[in-house]
C-alpha positions in Angstrom: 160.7 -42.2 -116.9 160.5 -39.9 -113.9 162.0 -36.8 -113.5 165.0 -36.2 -111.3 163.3 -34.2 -109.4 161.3 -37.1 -108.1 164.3 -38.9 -106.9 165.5 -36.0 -104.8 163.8 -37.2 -101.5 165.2 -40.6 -102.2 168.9 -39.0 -102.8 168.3 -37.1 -99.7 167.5 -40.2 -97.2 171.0 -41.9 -98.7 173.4 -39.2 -97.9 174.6 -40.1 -94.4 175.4 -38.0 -91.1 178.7 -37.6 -92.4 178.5 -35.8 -95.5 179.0 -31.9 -95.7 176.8 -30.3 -93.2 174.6 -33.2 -93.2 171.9 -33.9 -90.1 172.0 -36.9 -88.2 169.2 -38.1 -86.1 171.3 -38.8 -82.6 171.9 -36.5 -80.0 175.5 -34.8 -80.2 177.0 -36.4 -77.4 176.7 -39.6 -78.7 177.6 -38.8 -82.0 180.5 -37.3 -80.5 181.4 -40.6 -78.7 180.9 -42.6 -81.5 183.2 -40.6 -84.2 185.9 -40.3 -81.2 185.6 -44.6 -81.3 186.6 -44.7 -85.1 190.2 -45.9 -85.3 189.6 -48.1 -88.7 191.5 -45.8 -91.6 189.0 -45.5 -94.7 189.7 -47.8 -97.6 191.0 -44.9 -100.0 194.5 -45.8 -98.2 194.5 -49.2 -99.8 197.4 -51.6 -98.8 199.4 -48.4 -97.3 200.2 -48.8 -94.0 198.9 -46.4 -91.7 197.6 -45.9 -88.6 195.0 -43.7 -87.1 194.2 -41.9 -83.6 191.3 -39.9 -83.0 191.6 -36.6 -80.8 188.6 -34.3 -79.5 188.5 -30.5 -79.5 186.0 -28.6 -77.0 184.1 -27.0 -80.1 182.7 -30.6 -80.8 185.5 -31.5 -83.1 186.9 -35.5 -83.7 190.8 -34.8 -85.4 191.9 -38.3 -86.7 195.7 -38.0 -87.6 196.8 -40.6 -90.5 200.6 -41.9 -89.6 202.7 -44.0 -91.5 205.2 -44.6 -88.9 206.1 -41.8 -86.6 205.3 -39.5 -89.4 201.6 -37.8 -89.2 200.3 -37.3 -93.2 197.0 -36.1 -93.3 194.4 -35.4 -90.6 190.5 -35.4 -90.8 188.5 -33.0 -89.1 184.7 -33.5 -87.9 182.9 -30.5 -86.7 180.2 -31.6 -85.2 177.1 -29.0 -83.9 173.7 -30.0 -82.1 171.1 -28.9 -84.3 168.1 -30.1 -81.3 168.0 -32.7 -78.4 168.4 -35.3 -81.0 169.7 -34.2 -83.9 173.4 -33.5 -84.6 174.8 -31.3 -88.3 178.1 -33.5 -89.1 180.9 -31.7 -91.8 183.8 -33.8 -93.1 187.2 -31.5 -93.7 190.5 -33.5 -95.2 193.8 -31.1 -94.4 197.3 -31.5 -94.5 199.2 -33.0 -91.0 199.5 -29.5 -89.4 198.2 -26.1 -89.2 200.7 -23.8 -91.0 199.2 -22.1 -93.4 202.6 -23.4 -95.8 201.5 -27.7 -95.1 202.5 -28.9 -98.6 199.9 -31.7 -98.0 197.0 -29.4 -97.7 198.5 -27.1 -100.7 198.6 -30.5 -102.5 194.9 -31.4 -101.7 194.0 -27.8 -102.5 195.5 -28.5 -106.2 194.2 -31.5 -106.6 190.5 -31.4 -105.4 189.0 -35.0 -106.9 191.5 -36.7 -104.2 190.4 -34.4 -101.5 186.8 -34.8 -102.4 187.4 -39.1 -102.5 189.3 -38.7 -99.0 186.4 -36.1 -97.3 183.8 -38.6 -98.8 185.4 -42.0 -97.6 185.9 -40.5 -94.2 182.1 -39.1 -94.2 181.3 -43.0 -95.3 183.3 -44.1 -92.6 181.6 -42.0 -90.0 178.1 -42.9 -91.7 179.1 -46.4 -91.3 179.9 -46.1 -87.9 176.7 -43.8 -86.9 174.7 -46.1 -88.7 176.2 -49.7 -87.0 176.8 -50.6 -90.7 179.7 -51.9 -92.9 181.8 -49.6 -95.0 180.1 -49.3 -98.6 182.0 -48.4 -100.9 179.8 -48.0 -103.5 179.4 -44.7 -102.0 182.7 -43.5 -102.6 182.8 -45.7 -106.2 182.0 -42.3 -108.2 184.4 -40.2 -106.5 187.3 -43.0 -106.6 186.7 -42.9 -110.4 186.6 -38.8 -110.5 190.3 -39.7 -108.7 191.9 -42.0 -111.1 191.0 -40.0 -114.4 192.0 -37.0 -113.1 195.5 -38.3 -111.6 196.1 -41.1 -114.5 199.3 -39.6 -115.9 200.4 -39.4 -112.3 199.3 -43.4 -111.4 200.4 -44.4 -114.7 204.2 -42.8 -114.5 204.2 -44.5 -111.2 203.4 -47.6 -112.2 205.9 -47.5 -115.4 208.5 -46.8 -112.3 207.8 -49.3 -110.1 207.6 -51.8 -113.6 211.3 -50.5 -114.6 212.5 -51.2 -110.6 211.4 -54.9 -110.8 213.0 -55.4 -114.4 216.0 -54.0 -112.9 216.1 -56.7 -110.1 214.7 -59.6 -112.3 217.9 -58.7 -114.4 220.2 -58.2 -111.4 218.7 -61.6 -109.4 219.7 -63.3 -113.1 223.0 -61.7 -113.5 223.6 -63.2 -109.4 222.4 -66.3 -110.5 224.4 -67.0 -113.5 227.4 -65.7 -111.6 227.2 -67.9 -108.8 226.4 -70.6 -111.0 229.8 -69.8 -112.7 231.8 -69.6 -109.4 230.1 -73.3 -108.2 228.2 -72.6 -105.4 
C-alpha cells in the first residue's frame, strides 16, 4: 500500500483550472474568452429550469447569473488573474443574486456550506470542462453532491413527504371528480 503522500502529485494534475485558486496552463485572455462562452447551467440544478448569461468585469471577472424566469437566484463569480504569458490562477465564488450585504440567498449559502461547496465545485467542473474541451464529469462533484444530501436530508425528505401528500390529495380529488361525474352521466 502506498502512502498518501505518494498520490499527492497525482491528486494535483486532476484538480482542474477551475478549482480555488487553481493554475491553468492558457494564457488569460483566452481563458477569459472561453469562461465568458459558458452558457450551459451545471448539473447541480437538475430538472429546474433555469437559465444562465455570462457578464465580464474589467478585473478579469466572468459573473454568470442563474434565472428562473425573470427572476435572477444565484450568480457565480470567476476571478480570473495571469500568473505568466501562459498561465492563468482561476477561483470559483457561488453568492446570492445581488450585492447587499442582506441577500438571503448568500446568508443561506453561508449557513449551509456543503451546498455552497457542491455549487462552487460544479461550476469550477464546468469551467474545467470547458477549458479542457471535455464533457462535464460528474464524478468530480459525486463526493461533494453526497456531503449535500446528508447534510440537508431532513430538509429533502420533508419536501418530498409534501410533494407525496399534494399528489394523494389530487389522486383523491381526480377520484372524487370521477365518481361524481360518473354519477351525474356524463
Amino acid at each position: 500500500m502506498r502512502p498518501l503522500t505518494s498520490l499527492l502529485p497525482a491528486l494535483a494534475l486532476l484538480a482542474g483550472c477551475g478549482g480555488s485558486g487553481e493554475v491553468c496552463p492558457q494564457p488569460a485572455a483566452k481563458v477569459r474568452a472561453r469562461m465568458a462562452a459558458i452558457d450551459e447551467v451545471p448539473v447541480v440544478f437538475g430538472s429546474i429550469p433555469v437559465t444562465m448569461t455570462s457578464s465580464r468585469r474589467g478585473d478579469g471577472t466572468i459573473v454568470w447569473r442563474v434565472s428562473q424566469g425573470d427572476r435572477s437566484i444565484l450568480r457565480f463569480l470567476a476571478h480570473s488573474e495571469a500568473v505568466d504569458n501562459g498561465s492563468t490562477r482561476v477561483r470559483v465564488e457561488v453568492t446570492g443574486p445581488t450585492d447587499r450585504p442582506d441577500d438571503p440567498v448568500t446568508q443561506r449559502l453561508a449557513d449551509n456550506a456543503s451546498v455552497r461547496d457542491l455549487y462552487q465545485l460544479a461550476m469550477a467542473e464546468q469551467i474545467d470542462a470547458t477549458l479542457e474541451n471535455r464533457e462535464f464529469d460528474f464524478s468530480r462533484i459525486a463526493a461533494a453532491t453526497t456531503r449535500a444530501v446528508a447534510a440537508n436530508i431532513g430538509e429533502i425528505s420533508a419536501n418530498m413527504d409534501k410533494v407525496g401528500e399534494e399528489s394523494r390529495r389530487r389522486g383523491a380529488e381526480n377520484i372524487a371528480r370521477a365518481y361524481h361525474e360518473e354519477a351525474q352521466g356524463y
